[in-house]
PDB file of N, CA, C and O in Angstrom:
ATOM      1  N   UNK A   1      -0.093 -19.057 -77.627  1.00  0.00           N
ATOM      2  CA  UNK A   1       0.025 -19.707 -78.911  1.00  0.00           C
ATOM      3  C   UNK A   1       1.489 -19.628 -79.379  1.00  0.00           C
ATOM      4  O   UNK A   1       2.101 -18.561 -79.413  1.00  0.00           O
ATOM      5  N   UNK A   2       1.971 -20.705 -79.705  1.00  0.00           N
ATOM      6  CA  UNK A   2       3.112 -20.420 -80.328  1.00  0.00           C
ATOM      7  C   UNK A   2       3.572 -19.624 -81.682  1.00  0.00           C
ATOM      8  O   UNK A   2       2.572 -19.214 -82.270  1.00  0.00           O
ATOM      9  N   UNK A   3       4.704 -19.310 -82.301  1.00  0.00           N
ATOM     10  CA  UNK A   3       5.104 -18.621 -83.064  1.00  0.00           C
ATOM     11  C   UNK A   3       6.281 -18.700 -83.815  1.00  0.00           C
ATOM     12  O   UNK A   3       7.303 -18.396 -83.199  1.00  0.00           O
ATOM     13  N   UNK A   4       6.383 -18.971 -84.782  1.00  0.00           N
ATOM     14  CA  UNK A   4       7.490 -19.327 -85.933  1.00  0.00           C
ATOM     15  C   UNK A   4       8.089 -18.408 -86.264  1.00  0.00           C
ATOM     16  O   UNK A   4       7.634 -17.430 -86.858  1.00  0.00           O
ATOM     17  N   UNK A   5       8.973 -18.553 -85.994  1.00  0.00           N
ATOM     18  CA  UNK A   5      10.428 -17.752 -86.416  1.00  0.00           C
ATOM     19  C   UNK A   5      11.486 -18.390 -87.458  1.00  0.00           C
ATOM     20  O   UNK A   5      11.671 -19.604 -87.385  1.00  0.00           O
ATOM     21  N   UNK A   6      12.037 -17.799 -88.214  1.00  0.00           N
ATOM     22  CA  UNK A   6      12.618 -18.071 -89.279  1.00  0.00           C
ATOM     23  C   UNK A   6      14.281 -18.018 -88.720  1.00  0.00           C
ATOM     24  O   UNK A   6      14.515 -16.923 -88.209  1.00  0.00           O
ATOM     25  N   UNK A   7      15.267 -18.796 -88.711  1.00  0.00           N
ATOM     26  CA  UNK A   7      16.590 -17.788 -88.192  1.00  0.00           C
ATOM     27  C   UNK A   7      17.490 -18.521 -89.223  1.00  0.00           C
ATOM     28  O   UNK A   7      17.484 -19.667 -89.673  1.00  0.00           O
ATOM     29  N   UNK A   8      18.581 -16.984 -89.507  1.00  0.00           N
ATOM     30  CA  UNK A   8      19.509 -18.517 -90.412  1.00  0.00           C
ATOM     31  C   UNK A   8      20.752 -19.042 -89.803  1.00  0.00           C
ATOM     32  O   UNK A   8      20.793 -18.882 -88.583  1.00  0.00           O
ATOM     33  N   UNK A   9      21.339 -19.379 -90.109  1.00  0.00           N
ATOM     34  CA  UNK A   9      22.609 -20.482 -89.703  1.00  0.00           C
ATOM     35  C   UNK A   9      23.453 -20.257 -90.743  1.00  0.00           C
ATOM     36  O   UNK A   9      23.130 -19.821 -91.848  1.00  0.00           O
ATOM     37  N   UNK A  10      24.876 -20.656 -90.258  1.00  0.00           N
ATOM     38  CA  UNK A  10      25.401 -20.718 -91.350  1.00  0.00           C
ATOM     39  C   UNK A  10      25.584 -22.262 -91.184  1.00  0.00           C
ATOM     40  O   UNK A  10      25.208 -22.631 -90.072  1.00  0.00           O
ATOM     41  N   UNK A  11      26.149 -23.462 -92.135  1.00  0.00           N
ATOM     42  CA  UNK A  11      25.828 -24.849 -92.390  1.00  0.00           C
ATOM     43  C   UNK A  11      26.498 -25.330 -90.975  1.00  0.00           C
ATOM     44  O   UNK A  11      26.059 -26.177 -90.198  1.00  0.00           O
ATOM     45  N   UNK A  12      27.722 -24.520 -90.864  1.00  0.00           N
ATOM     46  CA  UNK A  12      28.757 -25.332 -90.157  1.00  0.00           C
ATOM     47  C   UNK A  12      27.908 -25.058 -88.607  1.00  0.00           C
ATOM     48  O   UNK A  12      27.696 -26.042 -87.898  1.00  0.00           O
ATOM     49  N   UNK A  13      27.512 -23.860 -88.212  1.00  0.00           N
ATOM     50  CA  UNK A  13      26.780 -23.757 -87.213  1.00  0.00           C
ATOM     51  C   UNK A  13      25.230 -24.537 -86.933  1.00  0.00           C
ATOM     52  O   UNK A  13      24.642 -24.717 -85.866  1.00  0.00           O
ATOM     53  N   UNK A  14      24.836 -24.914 -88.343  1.00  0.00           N
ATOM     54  CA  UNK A  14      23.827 -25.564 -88.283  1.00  0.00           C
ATOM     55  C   UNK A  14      23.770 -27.254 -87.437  1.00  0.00           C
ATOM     56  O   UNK A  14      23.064 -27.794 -86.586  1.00  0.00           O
ATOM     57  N   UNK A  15      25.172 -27.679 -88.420  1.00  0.00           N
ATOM     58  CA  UNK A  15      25.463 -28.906 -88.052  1.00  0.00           C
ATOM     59  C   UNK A  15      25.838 -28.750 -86.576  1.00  0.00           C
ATOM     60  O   UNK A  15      25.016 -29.433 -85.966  1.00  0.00           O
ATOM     61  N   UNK A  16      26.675 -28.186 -85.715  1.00  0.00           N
ATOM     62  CA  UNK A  16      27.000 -28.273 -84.611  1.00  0.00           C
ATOM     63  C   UNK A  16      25.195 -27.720 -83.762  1.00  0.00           C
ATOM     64  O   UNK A  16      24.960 -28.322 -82.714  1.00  0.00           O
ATOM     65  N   UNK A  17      24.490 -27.052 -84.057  1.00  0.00           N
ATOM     66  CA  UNK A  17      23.292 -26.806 -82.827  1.00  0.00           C
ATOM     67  C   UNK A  17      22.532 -28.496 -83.222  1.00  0.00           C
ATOM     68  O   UNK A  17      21.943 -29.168 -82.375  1.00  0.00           O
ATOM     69  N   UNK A  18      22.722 -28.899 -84.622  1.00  0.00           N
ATOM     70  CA  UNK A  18      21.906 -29.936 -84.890  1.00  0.00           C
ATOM     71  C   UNK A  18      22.209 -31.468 -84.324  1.00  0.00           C
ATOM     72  O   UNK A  18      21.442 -32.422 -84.193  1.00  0.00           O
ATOM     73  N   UNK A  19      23.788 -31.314 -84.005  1.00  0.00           N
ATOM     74  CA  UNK A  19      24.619 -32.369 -83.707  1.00  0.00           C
ATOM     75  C   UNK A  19      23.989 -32.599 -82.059  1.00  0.00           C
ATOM     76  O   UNK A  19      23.351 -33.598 -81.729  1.00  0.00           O
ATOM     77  N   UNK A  20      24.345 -31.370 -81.075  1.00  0.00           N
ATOM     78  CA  UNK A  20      24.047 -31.374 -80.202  1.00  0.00           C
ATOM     79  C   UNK A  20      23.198 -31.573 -79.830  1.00  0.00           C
ATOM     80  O   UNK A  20      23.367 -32.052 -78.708  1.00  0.00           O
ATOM     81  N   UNK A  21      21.567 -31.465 -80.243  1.00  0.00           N
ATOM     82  CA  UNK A  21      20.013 -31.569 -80.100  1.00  0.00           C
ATOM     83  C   UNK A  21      19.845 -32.987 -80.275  1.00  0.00           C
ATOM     84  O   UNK A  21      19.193 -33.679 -79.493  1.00  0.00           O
ATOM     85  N   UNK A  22      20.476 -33.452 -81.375  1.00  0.00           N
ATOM     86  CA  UNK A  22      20.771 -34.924 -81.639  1.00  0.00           C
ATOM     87  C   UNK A  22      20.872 -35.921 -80.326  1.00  0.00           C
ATOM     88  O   UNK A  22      20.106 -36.808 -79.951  1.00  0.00           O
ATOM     89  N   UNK A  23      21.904 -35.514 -79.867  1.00  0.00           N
ATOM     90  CA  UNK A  23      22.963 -36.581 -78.850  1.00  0.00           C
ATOM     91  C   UNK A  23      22.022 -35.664 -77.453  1.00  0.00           C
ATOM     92  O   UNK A  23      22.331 -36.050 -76.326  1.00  0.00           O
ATOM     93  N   UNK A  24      21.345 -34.948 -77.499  1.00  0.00           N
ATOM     94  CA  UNK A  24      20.248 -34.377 -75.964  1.00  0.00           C
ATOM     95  C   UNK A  24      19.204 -35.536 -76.434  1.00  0.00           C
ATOM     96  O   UNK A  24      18.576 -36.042 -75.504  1.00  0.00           O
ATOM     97  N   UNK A  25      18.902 -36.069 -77.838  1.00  0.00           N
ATOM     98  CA  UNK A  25      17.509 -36.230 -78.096  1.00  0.00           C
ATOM     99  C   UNK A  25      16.581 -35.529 -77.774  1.00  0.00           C
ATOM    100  O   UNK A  25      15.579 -35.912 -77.171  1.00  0.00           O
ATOM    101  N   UNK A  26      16.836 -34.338 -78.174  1.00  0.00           N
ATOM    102  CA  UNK A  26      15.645 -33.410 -78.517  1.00  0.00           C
ATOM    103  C   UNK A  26      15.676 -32.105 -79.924  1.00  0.00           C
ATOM    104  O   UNK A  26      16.639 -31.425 -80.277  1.00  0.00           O
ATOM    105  N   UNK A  27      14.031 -32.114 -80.575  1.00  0.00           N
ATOM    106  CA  UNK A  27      13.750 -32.078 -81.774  1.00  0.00           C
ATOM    107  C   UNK A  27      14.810 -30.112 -81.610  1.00  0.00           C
ATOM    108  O   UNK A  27      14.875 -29.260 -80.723  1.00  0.00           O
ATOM    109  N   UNK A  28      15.259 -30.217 -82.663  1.00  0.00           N
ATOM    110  CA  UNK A  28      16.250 -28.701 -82.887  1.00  0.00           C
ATOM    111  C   UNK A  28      15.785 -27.998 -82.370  1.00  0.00           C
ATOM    112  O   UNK A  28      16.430 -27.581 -81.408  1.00  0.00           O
ATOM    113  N   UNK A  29      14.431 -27.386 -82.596  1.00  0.00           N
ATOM    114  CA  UNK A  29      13.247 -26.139 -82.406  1.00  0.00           C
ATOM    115  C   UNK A  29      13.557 -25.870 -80.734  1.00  0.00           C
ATOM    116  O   UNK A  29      13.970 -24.825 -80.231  1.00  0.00           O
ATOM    117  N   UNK A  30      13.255 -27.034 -80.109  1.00  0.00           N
ATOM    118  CA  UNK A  30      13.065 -27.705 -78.692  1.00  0.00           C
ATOM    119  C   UNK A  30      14.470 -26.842 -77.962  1.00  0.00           C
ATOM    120  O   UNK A  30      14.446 -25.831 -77.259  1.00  0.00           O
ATOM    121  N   UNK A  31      15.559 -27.595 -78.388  1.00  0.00           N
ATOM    122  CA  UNK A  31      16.848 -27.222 -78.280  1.00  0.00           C
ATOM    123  C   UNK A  31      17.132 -25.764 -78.175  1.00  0.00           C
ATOM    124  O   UNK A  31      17.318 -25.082 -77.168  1.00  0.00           O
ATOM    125  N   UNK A  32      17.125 -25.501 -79.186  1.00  0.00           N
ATOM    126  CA  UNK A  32      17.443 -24.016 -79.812  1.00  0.00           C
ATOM    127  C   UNK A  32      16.459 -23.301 -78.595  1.00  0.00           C
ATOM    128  O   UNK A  32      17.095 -22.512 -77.896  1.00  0.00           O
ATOM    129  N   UNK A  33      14.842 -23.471 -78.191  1.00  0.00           N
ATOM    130  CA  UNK A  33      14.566 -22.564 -77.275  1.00  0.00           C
ATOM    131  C   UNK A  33      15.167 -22.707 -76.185  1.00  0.00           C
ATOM    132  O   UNK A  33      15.688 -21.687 -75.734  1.00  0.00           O
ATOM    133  N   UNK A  34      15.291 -23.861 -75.472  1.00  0.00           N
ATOM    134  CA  UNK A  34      16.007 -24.138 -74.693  1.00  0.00           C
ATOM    135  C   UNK A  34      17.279 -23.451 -74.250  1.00  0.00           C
ATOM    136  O   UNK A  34      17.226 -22.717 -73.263  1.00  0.00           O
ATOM    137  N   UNK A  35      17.557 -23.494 -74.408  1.00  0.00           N
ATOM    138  CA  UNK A  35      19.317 -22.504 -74.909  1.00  0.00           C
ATOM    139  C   UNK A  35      19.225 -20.993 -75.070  1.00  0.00           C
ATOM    140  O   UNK A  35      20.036 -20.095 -74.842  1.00  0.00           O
ATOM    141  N   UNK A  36      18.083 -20.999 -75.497  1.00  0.00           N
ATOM    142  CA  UNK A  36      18.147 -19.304 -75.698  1.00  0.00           C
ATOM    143  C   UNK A  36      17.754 -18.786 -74.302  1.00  0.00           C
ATOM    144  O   UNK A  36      18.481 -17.955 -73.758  1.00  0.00           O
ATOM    145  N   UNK A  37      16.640 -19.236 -73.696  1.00  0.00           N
ATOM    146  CA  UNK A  37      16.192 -19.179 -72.827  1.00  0.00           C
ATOM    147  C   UNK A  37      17.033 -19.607 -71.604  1.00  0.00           C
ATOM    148  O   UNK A  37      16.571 -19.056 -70.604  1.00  0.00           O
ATOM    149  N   UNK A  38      18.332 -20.558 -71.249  1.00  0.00           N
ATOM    150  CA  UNK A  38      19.034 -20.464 -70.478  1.00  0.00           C
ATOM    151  C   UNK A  38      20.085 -19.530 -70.357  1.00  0.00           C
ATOM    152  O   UNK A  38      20.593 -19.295 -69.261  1.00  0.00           O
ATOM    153  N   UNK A  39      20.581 -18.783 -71.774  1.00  0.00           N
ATOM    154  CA  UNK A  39      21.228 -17.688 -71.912  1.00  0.00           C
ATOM    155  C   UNK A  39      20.644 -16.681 -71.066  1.00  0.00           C
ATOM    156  O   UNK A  39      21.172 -16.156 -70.086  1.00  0.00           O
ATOM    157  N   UNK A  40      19.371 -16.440 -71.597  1.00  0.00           N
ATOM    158  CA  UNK A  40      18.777 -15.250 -71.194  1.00  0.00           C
ATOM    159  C   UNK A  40      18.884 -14.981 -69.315  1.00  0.00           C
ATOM    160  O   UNK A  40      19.349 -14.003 -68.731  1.00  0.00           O
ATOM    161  N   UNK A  41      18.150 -16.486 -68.615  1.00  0.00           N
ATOM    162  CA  UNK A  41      18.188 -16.900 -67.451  1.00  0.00           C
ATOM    163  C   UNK A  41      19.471 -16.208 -66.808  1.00  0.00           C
ATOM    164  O   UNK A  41      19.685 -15.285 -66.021  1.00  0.00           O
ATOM    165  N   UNK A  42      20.166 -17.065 -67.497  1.00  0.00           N
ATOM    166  CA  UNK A  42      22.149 -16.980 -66.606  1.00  0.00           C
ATOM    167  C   UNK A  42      22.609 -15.322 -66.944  1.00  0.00           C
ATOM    168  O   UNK A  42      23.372 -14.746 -66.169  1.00  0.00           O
ATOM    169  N   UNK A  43      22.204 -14.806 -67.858  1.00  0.00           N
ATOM    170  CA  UNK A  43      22.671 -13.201 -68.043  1.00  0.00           C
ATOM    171  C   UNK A  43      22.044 -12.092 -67.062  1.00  0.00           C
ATOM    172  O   UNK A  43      22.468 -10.941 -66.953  1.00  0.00           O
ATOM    173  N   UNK A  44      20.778 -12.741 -66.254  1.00  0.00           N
ATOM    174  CA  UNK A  44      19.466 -11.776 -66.143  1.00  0.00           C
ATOM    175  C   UNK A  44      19.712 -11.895 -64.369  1.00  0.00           C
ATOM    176  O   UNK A  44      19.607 -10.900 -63.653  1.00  0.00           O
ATOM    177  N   UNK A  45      19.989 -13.024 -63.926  1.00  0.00           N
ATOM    178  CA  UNK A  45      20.609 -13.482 -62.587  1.00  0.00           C
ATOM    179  C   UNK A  45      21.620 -14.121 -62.087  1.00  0.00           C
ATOM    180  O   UNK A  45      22.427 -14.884 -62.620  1.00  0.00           O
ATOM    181  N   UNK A  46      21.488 -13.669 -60.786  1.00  0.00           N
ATOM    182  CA  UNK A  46      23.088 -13.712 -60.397  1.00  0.00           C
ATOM    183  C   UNK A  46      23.300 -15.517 -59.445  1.00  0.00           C
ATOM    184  O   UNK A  46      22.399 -15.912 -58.705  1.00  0.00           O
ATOM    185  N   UNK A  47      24.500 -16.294 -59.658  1.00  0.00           N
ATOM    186  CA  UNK A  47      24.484 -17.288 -59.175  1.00  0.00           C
ATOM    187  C   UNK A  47      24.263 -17.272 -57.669  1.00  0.00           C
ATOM    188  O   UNK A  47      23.747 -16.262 -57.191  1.00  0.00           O
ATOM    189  N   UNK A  48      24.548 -18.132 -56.990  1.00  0.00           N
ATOM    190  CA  UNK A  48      24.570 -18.450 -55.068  1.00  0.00           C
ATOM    191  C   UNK A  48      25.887 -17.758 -54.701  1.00  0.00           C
ATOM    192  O   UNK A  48      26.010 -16.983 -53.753  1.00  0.00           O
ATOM    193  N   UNK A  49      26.840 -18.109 -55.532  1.00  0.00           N
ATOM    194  CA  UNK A  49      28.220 -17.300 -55.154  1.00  0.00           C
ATOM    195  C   UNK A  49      28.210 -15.469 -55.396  1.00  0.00           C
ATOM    196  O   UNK A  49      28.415 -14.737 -54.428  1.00  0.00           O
ATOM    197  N   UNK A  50      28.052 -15.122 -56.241  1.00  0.00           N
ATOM    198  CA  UNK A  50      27.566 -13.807 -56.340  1.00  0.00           C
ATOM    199  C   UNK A  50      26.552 -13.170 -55.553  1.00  0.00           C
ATOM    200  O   UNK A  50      26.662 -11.962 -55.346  1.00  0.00           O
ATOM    201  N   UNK A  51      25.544 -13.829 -55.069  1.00  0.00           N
ATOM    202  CA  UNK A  51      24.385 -13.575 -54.572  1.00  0.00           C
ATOM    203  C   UNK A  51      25.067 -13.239 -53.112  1.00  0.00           C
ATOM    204  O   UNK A  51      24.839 -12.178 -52.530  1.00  0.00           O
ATOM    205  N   UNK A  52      26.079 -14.442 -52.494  1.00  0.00           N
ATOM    206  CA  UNK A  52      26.916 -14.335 -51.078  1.00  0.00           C
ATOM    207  C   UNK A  52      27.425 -12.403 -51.133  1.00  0.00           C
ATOM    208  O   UNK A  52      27.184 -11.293 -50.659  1.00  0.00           O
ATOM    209  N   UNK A  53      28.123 -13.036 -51.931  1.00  0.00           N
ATOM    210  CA  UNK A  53      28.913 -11.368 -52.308  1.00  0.00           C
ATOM    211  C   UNK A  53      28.557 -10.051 -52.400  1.00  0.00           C
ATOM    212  O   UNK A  53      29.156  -9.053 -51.999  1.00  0.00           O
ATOM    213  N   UNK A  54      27.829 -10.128 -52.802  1.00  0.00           N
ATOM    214  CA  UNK A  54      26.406  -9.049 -52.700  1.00  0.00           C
ATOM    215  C   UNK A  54      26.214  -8.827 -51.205  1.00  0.00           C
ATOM    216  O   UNK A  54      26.936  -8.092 -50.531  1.00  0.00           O
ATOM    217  N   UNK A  55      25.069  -9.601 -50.698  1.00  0.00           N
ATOM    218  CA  UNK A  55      25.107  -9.882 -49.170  1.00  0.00           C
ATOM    219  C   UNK A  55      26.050  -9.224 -48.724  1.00  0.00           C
ATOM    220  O   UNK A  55      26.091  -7.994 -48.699  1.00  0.00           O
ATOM    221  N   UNK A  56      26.976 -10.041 -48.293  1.00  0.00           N
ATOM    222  CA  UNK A  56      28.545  -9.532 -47.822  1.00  0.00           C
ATOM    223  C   UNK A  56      29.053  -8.145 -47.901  1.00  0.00           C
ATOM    224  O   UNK A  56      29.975  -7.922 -47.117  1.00  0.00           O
ATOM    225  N   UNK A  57      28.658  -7.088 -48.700  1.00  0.00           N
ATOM    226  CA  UNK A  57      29.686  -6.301 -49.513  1.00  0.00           C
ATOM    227  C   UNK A  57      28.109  -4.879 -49.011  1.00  0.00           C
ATOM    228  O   UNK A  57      27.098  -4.578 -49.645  1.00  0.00           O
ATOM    229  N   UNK A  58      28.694  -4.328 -47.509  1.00  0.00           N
ATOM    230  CA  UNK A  58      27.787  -3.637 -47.271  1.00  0.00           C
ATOM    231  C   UNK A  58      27.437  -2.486 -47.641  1.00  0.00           C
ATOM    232  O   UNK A  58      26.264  -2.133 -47.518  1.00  0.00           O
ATOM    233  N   UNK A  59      28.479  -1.591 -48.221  1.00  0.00           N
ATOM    234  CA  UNK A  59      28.507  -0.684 -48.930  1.00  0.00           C
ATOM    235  C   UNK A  59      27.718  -1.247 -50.035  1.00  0.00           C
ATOM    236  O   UNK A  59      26.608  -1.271 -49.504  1.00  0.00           O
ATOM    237  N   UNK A  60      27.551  -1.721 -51.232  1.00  0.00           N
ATOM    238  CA  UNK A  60      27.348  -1.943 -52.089  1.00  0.00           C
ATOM    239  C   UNK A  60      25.787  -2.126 -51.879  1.00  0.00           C
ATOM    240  O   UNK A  60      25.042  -1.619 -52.718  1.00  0.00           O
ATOM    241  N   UNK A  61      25.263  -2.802 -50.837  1.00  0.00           N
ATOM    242  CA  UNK A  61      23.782  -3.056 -50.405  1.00  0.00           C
ATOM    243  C   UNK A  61      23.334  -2.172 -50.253  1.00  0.00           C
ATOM    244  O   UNK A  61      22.145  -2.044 -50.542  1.00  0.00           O
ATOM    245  N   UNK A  62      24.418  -0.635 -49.476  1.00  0.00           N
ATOM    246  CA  UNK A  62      23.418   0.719 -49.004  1.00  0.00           C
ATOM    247  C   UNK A  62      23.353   1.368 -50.403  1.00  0.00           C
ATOM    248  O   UNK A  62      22.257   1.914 -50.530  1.00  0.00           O
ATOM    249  N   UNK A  63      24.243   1.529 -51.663  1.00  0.00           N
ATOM    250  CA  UNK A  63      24.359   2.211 -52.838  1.00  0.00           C
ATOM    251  C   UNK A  63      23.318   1.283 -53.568  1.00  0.00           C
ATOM    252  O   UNK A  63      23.313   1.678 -54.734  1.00  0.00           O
ATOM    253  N   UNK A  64      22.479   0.289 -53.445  1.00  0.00           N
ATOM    254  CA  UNK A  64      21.613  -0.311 -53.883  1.00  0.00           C
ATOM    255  C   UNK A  64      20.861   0.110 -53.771  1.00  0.00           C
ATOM    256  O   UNK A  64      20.319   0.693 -54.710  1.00  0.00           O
ATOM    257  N   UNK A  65      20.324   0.076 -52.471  1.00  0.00           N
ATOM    258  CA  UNK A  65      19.177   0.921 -51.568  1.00  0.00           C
ATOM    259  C   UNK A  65      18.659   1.750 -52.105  1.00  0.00           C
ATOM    260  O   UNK A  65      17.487   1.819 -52.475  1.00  0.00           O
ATOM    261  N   UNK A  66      19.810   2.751 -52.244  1.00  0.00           N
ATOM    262  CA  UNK A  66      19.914   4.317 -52.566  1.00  0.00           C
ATOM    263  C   UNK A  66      19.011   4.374 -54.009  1.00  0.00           C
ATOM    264  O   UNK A  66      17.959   4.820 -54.467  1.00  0.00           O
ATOM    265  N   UNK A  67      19.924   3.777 -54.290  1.00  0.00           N
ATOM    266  CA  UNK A  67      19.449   3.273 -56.056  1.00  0.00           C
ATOM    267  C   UNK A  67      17.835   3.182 -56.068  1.00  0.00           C
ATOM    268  O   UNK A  67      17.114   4.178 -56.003  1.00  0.00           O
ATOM    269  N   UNK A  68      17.461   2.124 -56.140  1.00  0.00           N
ATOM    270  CA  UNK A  68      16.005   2.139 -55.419  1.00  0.00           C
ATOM    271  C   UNK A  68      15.578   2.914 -54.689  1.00  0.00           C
ATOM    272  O   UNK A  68      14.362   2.841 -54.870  1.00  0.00           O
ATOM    273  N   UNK A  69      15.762   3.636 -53.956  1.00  0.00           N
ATOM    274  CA  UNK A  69      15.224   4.992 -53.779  1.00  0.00           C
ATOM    275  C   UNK A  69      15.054   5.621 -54.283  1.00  0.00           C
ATOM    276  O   UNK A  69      13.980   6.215 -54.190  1.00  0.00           O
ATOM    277  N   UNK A  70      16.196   6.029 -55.389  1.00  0.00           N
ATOM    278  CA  UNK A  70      16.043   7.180 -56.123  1.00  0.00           C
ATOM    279  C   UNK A  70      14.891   6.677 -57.340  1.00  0.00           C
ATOM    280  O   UNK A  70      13.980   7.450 -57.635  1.00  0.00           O
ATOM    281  N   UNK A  71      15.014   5.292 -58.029  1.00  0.00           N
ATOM    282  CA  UNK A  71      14.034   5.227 -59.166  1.00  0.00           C
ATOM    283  C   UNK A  71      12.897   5.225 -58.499  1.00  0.00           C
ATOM    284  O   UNK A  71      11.959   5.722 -59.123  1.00  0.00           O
ATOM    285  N   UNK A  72      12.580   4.698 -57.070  1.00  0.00           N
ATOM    286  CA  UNK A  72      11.117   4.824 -57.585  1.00  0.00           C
ATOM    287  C   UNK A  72      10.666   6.329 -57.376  1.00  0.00           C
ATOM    288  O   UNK A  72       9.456   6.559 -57.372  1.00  0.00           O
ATOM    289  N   UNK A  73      11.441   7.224 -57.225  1.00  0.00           N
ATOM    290  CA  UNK A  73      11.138   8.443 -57.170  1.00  0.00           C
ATOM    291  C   UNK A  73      11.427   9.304 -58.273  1.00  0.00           C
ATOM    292  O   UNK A  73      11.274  10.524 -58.217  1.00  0.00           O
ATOM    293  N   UNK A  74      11.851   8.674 -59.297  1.00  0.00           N
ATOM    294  CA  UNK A  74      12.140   8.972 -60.558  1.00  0.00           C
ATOM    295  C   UNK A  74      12.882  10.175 -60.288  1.00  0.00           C
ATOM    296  O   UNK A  74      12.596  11.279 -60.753  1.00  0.00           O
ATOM    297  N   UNK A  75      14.072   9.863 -59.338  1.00  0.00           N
ATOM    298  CA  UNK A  75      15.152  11.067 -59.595  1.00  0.00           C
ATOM    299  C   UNK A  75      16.303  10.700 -60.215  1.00  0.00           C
ATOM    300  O   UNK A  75      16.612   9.622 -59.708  1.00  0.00           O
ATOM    301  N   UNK A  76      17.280  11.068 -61.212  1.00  0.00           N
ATOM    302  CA  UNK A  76      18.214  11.024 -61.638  1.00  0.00           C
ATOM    303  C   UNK A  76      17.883  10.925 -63.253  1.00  0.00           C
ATOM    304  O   UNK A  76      16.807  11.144 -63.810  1.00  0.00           O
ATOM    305  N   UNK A  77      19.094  10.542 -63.806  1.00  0.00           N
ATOM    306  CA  UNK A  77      18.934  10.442 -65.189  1.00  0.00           C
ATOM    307  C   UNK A  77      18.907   8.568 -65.518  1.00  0.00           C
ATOM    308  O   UNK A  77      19.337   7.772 -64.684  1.00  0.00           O
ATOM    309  N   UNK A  78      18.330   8.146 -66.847  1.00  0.00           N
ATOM    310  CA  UNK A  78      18.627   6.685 -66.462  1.00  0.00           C
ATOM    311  C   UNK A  78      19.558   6.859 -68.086  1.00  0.00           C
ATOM    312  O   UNK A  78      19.129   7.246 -69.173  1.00  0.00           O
ATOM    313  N   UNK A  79      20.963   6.396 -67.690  1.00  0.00           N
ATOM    314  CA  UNK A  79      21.731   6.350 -68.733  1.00  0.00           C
ATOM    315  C   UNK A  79      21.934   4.729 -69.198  1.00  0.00           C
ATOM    316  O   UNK A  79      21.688   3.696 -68.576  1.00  0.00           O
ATOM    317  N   UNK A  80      22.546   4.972 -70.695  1.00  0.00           N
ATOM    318  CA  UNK A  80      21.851   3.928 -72.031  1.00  0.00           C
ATOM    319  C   UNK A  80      23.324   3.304 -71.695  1.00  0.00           C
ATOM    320  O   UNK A  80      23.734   2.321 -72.314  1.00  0.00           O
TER     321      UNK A  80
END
């Protein structure tokens, strides 16, 4: 079910998310999730180029590993 959220804006920011939703033709609400939700996407994973790099970077794959080793064994501390 969906869910209403209240958020404020200030005018000048209003007009620019409103401008933009405009010229997408799509209704603000629409927009605005949109966007939040590609933020979230692009912050949460890593592109094809990064992803190479990773790969590539073998040290970094075994200190991964490790990593995963250690949580699911719940050893270490998990710092904030």
């Amino acid at each position: 079910m969906a869910k209403v959220v209240t958020v404020r804006l200030s005018e000048e920011d209003y007009r620019k998310i409103a401008a933009v939703a405009k010229r997408e033709r799509r209704p603000l609400s629409n927009f605005m999730t949109l966007m939040v939700i590609k933020g979230i996407e692009e912050g949460d994973y890593v592109d094809a180029v990064e992803m190479d790099q990773i790969l590539a970077d073998k040290s970094l794959r075994a200190k991964l590993r490790a990593g995963h080793y250690d949580a699911k064994r719940r050893k270490g501390k998990l710092v904030g």
